[in-house]
C-alpha positions as a Python dict, from the first residue, in 0.01 Angstrom:
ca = {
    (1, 'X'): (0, 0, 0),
    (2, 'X'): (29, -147, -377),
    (3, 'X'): (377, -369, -430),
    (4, 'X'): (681, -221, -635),
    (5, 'X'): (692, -499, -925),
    (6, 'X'): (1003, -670, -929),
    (7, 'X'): (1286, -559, -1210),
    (8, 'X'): (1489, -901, -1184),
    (9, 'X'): (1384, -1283, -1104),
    (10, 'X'): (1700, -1474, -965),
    (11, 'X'): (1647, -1853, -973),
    (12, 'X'): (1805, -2115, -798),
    (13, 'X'): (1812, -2462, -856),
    (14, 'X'): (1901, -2749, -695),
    (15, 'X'): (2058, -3065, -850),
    (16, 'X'): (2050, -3425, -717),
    (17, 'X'): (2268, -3705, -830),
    (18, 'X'): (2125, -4038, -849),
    (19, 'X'): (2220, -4127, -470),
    (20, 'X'): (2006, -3861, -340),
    (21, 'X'): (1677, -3982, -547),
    (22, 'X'): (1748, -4298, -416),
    (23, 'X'): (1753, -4155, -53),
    (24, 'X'): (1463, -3929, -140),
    (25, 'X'): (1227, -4233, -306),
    (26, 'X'): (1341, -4470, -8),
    (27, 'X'): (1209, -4118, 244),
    (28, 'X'): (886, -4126, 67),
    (29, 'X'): (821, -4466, 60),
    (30, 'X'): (859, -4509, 428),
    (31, 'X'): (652, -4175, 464),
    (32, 'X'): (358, -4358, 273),
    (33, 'X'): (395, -4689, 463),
    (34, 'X'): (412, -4502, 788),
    (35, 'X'): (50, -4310, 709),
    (36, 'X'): (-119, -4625, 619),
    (37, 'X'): (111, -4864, 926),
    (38, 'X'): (-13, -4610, 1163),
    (39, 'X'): (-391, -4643, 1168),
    (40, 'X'): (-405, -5043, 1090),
    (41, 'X'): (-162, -5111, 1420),
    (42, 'X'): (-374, -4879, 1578),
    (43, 'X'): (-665, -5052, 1458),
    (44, 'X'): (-515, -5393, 1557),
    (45, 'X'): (-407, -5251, 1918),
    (46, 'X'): (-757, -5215, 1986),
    (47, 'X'): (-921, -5525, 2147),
    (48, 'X'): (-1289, -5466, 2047),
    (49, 'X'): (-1164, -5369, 1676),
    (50, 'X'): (-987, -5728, 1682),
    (51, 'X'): (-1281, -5898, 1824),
    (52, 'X'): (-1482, -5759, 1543),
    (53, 'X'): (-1238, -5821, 1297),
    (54, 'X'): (-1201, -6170, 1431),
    (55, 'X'): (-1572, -6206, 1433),
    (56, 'X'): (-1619, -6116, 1056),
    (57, 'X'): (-1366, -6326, 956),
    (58, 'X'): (-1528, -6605, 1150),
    (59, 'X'): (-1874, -6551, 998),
    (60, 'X'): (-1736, -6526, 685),
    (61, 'X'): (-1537, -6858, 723),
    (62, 'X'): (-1746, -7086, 868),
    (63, 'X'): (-2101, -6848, 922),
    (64, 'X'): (-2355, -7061, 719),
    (65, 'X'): (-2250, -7415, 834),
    (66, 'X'): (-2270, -7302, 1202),
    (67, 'X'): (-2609, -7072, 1126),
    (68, 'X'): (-2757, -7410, 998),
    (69, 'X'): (-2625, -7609, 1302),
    (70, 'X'): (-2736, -7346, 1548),
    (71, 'X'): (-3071, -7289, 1340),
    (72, 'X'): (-3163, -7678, 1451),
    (73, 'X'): (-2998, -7673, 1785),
    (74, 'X'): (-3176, -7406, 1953),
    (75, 'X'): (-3546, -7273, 1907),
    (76, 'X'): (-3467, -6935, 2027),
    (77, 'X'): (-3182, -6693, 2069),
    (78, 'X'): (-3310, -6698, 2481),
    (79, 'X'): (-3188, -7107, 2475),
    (80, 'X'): (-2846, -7015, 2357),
    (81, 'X'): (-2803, -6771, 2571),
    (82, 'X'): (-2889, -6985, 2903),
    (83, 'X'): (-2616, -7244, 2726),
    (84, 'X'): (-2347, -6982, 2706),
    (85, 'X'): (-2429, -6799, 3026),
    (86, 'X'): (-2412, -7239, 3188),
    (87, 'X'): (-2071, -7227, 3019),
    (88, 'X'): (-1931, -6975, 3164),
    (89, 'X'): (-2053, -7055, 3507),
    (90, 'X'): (-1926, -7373, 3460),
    (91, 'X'): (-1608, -7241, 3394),
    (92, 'X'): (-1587, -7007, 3646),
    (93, 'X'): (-1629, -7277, 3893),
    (94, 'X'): (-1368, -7465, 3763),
    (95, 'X'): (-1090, -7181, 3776),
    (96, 'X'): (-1186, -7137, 4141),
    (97, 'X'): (-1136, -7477, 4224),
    (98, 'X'): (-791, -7488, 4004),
    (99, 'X'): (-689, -7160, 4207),
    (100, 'X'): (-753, -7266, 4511),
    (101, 'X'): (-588, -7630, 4471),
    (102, 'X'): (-282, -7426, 4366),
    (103, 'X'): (-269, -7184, 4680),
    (104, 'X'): (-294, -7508, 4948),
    (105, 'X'): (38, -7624, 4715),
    (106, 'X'): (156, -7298, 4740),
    (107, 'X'): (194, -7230, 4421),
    (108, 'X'): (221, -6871, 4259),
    (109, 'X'): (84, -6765, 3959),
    (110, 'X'): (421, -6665, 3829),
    (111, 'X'): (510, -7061, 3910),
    (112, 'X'): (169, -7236, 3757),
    (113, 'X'): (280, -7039, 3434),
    (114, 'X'): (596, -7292, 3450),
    (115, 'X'): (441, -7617, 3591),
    (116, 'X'): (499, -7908, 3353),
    (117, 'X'): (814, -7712, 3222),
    (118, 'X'): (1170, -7813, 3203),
    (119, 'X'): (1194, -7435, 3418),
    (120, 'X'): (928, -7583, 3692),
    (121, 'X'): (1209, -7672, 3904),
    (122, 'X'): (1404, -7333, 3892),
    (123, 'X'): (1077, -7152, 3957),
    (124, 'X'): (997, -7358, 4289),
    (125, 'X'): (1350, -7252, 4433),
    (126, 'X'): (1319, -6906, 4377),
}
């Protein structure tokens, strides 16, 4: 069914003192802030986004020193790898031996968070 065409327009309007543009910039402002906070903590909270993030800064930062160091270091990518892979073994080895030195103490991880702290004494009461 057509429309009837309207005979009169009534038009209302709505007036805002300078208090209530300041309200309204400050509510859009934090409305744009909020849709570009959002994604970049989101982005941040992310531990592979950091790592990458991290990792570009890095290569930016110190990338063709290192490339040049690493370039006449190692022949192969294969070499570096057995170095890191000996590293971490290494490591690995070492927290096992620190764990199990603290659990003949016994010694919490809660408390080795402390030791060598003024709180190191209130911890081994508790």
């Amino acid at each position: 069914m057509p429309r009837k065409p309207t005979d009169k327009v009534i038009e209302h309007r709505i007036t805002f003192g300078q208090k209530e543009r300041d309200l309204l910039e400050t509510i859009s402002t934090s409305y744009s802030i909020n849709k570009v906070a959002t994604p970049f903590v989101a982005l941040i909270s992310d531990v592979s986004a950091l790592a990458f993030l991290t990792s570009l800064y890095i290569g930016y930062k110190y990338g063709p020193s290192k490339l040049e160091w690493l370039k006449d270091k190692y022949d192969s990518v294969e070499e570096l790898a057995k170095d890191v892979s000996a590293v971490i073994e290494s490591e690995s080895q070492r927290y096992g031996q620190i764990k199990e030195k603290l659990d003949e103490a016994g010694i919490g991880p809660f408390e080795a968070l402390f030791m060598g702290t003024p709180f190191a004494p209130i911890f081994r009461v508790i």
